[in-house]
C-alpha positions in Angstrom: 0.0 0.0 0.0 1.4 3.4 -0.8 -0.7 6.8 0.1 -4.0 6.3 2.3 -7.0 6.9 1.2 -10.0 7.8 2.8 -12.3 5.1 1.5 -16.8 5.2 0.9 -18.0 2.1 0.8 -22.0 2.1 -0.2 -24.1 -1.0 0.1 -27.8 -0.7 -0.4 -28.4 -4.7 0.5 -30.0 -5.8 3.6 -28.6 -9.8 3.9 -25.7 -11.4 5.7 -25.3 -13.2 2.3 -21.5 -14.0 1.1 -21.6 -10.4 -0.6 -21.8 -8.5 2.8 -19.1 -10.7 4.7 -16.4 -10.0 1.5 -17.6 -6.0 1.7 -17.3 -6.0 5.7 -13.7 -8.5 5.6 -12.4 -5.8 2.8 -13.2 -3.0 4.3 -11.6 -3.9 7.9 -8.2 -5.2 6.2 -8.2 -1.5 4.3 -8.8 -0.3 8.0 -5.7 -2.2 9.4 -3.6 -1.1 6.4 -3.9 2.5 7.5 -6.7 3.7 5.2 -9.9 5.7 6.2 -12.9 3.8 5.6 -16.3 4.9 6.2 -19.5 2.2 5.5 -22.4 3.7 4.0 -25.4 1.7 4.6 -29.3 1.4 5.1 -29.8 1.3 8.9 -30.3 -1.8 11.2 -29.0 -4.2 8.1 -26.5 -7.0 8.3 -23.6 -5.2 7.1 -24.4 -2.3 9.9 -23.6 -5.0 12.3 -21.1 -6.7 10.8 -18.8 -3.5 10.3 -19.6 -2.2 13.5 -18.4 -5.6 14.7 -15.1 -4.9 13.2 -15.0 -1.4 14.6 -15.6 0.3 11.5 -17.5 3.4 10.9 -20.8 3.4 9.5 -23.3 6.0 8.2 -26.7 5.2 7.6 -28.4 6.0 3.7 -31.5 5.2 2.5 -31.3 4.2 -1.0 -35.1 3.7 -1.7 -35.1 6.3 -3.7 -32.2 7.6 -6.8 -32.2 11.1 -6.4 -32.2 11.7 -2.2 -30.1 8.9 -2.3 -27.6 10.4 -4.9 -27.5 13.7 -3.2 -26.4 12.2 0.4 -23.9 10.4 -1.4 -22.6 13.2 -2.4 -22.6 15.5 0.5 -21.4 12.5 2.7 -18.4 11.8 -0.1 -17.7 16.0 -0.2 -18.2 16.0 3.8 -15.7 13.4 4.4 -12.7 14.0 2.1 -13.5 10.7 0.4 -10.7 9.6 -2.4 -12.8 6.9 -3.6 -16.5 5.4 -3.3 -16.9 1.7 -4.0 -20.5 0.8 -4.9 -21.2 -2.8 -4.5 -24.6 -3.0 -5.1 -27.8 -2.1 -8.0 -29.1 0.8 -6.2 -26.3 2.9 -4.8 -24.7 2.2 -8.4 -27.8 3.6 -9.7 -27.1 6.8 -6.8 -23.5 7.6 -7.6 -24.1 7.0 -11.5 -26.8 9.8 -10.9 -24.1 12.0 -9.0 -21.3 11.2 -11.2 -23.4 12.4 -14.2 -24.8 15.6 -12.9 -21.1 16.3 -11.7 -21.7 16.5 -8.2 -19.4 13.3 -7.0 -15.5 14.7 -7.3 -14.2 11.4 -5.9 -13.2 8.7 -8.1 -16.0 5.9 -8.3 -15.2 2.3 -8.3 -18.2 -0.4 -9.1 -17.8 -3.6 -7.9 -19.9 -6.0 -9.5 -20.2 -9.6 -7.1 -23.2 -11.4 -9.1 -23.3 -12.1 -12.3 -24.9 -8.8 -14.3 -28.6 -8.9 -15.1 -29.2 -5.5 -15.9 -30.0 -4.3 -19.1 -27.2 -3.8 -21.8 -28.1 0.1 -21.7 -27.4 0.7 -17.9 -24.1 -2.0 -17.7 -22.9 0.5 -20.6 -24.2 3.8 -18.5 -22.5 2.6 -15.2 -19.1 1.5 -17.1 -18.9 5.3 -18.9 -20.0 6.4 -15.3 -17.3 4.4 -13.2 -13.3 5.1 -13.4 -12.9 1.4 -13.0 -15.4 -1.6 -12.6 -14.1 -4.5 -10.0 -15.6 -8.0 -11.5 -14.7 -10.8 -8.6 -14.2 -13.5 -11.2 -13.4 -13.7 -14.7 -16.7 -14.6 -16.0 -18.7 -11.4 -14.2 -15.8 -9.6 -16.3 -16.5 -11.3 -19.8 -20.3 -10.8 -19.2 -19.8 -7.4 -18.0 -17.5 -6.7 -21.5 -20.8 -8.3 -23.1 -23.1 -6.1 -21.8 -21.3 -3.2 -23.1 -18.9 -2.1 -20.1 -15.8 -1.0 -21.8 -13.2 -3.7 -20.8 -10.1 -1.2 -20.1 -11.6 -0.2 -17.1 -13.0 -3.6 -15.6 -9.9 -5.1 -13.1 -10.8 -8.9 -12.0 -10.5 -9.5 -7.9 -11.3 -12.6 -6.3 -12.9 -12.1 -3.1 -10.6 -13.6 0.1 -11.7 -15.9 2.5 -12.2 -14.6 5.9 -9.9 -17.3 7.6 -10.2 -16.1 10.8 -14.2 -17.1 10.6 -13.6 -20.4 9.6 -10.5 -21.2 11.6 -12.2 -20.9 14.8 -12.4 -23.9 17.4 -15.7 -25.4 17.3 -17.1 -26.5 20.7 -18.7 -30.2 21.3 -21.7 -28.5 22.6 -21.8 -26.3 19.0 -21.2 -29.6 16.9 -24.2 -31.5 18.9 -26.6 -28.6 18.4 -25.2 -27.9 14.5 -25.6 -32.2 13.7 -29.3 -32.2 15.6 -30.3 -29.2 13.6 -28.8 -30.9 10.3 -30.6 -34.6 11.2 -27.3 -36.1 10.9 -27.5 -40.2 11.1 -24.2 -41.9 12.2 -25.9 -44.3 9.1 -26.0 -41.9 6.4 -23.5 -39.7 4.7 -24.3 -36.2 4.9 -24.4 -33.5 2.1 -24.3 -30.2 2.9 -25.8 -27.0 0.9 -25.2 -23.3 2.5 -26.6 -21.1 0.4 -30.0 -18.4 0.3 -32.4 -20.1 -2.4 -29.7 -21.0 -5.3 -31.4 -23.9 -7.2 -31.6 -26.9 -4.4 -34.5 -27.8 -6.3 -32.3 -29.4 -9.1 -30.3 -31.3 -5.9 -33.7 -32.5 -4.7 -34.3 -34.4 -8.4 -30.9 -35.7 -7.9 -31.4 -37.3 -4.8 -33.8 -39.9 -6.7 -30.6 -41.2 -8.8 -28.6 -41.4 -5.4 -28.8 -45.4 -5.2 -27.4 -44.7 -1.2 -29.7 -43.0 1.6 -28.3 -39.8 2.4 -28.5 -36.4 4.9 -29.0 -33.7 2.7 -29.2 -30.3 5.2 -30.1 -27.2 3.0 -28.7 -24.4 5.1 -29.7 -20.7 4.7 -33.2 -21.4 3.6 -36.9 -22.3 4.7 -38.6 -24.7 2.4 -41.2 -23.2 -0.3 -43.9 -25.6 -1.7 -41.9 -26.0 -4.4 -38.8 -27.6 -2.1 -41.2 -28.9 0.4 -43.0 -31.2 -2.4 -39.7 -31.9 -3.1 -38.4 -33.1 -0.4 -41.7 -35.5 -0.1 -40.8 -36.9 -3.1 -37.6 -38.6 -1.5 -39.0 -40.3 1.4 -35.3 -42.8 1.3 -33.2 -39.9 1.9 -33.7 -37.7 4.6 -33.7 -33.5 4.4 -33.7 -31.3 6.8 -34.1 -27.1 6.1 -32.3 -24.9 8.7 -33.0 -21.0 8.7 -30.3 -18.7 8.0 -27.4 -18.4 10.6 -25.0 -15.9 11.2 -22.6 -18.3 12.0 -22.4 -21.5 10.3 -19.0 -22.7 10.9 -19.8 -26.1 13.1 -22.4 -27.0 10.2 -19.4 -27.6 8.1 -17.7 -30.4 10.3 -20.9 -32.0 9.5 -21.0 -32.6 5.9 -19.6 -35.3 4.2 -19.7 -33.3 0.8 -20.5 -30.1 0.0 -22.7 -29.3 -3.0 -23.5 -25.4 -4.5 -26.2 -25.9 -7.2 -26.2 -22.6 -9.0 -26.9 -21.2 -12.1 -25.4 -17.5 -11.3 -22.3 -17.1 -9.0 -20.3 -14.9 -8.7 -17.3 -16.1 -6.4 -19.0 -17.4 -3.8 -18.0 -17.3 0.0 -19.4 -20.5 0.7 -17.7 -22.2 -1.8 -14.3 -20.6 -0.5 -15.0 -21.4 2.9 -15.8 -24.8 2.2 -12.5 -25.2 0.4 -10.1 -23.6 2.6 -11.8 -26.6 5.3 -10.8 -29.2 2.6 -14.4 -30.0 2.1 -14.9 -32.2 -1.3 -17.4 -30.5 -3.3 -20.0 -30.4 -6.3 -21.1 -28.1 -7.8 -22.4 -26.2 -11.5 -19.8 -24.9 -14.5 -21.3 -21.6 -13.6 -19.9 -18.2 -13.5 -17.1 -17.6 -10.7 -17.2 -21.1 -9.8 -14.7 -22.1 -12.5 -12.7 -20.0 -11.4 -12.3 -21.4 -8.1 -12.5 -25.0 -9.1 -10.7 -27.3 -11.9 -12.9 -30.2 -12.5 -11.4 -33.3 -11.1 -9.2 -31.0 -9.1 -10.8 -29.1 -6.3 -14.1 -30.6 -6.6 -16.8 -31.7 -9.6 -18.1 -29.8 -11.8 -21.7 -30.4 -13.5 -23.6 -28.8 -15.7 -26.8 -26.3 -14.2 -30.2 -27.5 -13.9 -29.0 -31.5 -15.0 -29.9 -33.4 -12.0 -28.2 -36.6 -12.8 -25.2 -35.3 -14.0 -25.3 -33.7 -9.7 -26.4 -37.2 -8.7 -23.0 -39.2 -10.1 -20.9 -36.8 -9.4 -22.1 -36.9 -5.3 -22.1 -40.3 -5.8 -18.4 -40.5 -7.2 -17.6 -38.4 -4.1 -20.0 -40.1 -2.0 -18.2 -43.8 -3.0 -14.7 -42.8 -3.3 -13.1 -41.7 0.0 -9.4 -41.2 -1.7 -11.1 -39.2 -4.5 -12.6 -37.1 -1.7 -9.8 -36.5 0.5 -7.3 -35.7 -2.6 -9.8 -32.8 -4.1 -10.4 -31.8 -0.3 -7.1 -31.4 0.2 -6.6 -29.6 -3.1 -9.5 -27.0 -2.3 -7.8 -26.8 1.0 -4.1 -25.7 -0.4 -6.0 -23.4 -2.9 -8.4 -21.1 -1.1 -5.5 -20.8 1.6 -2.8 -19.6 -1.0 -4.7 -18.0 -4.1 -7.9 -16.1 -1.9 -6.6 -14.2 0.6 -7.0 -10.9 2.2 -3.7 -9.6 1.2 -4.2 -10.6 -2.2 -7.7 -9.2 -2.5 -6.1 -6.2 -0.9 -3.5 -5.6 -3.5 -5.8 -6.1 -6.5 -8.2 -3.6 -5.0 -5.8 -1.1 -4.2 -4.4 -1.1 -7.5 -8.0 -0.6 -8.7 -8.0 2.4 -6.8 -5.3 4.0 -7.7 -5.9 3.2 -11.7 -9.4 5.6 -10.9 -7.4 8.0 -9.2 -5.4 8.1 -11.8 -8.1 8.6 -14.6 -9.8 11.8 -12.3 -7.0 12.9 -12.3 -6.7 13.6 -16.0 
């Protein structure tokens, strides 16, 4: 790191999701590297708590609508000194494109874009003329982005890091015992293992039926719709349990046998990350970030989206083959620990920064 900065993160999102933990683990290593960072978000939400958790400052913003919500960015950004504002999310993009184009935010603004886009063409090309540089957390979101009409100069690719201090943690017995009743672990059964908000476990529920083995399978993060719940019914041999989001998840993970993600838009998912820097074996879909996190064969298995039986062998490769698990644990393991760190994430981001000083500057 060279100069500090003073630092505007903006958030709009109200969910502990993967999103808010990278935003809130970023934002404290900028803190600890002698930067100024200030947490704009709406009031009484998840990444509220989590940065005040991590001592950082926040400021509340209501982003319900554009225009107020453009205007405090502004005045918050001009109050504070701010170098750089780093919008991670649809609506306070919306606000500082707004500000940006009416010429009333001087600082240079950095997009971060964690999901896979699914705006419109028109506003992925307004934001990318808006923004002095877009942050894509995987290849793909960039290559979609570039598709969508963001000019591909100014997108930089940054993996999110894994919070290590999160996962590495000591997990009580009395944690474990509540984390495997919760899960309906069976000393009989193998247990697989989803932690995710509503992703597609719908597809993982078909593949259960071409799982020739009974197994656990604990959806955590999620409570069952009709759609999962009729599911669910449908696969009276295997037993599933549903647990409700958690803030922390981390005894859930000595619990799972395999851990599957089936997806159809990622964009580098914590879960995924966490799960591999524990040396978990995993499944889960050739979508979006997730190849760039996983070689098939490698790290885990990949499968195609929404293709049940391709998700049912490849659990059941896992499933059947403990030295074919414990070598693409252990893989996953030595990866997320050496390639998805803070201090990389750190770098990559700084360098971001300074590449949109740089362009205000001229």
């Amino acid at each position: 790191m060279t100069a500090p900065l003073t630092i505007l993160h903006l958030s709009h999102e109200d969910h502990a999701a993967g999103s808010t933990i990278s935003i809130a683990l970023l934002a404290a290593a900028q803190r600890e590297a002698g930067h100024a960072v200030l947490v704009g978000c709406e009031p009484g939400s998840a990444l509220a708590d989590l940065a005040r958790e991590r001592g950082l400052e926040t400021a509340e913003l209501d982003f319900a609508r554009v225009g107020p919500a453009a205007a405090r960015v502004a005045a918050l950004a001009s109050g504070r000194g701010v170098h750089v504002v780093n919008a991670h999310a649809s609506r306070d993009r919306a606000a500082c494109r707004r500000a940006r184009l009416l010429g009333q935010l001087p600082a240079a603004l950095v997009m971060t874009r964690r999901g896979m886009p699914k705006s419109t063409p028109l506003s992925a090309l307004a934001s990318g003329l808006a923004a002095d540089r877009v942050i894509a957390v995987s290849r793909p979101v960039a290559r979609a982005l570039a598709r969508r009409g963001t000019p591909s100069w100014r997108i930089t690719v940054v993996h999110n890091a894994v919070d290590l201090a999160r996962i590495d943690r000591a997990v009580a017995p009395a944690e474990l015992a509540e984390a495997r009743a919760l899960a309906g672990c069976d000393p009989a059964r193998r247990t697989i293992g989803v932690v995710a908000r509503r992703k597609d476990q719908a597809t993982l529920l078909q593949a259960l039926r071409h799982l020739p083995q009974p197994v656990t399978l604990c959806c955590l993060g999620i409570e069952p719709d009709g759609e999962l719940a009729a599911l669910a019914q449908a696969v009276p041999r295997h037993r599933v349990s549903f647990v409700p989001f958690r803030r922390d998840v981390r005894a859930f993970y000595d619990c799972f046998d395999v851990v599957a993600l089936p997806t159809r838009h990622e964009g580098c998912s914590q879960a995924l990350l966490e799960a591999m820097a524990l040396g978990k074996p995993i499944v889960t879909t050739r979508a979006g970030g997730n190849t760039d996190l996983i070689d098939h064969g490698a790290q885990g298995l990949l499968v195609p989206p929404r293709d049940a039986p391709a998700l049912a062998g490849a659990l059941e490769a896992l499933l059947g083959d403990p030295g074919l698990a414990a070598r693409v644990g252990a893989s996953a393991r030595r990866r997320a620990r050496a390639r998805f760190t803070v201090e990389r994430t750190l770098r990559g981001t700084d360098a971001a920064y300074r590449a949109a000083l740089a362009r205000r500057a001229r």
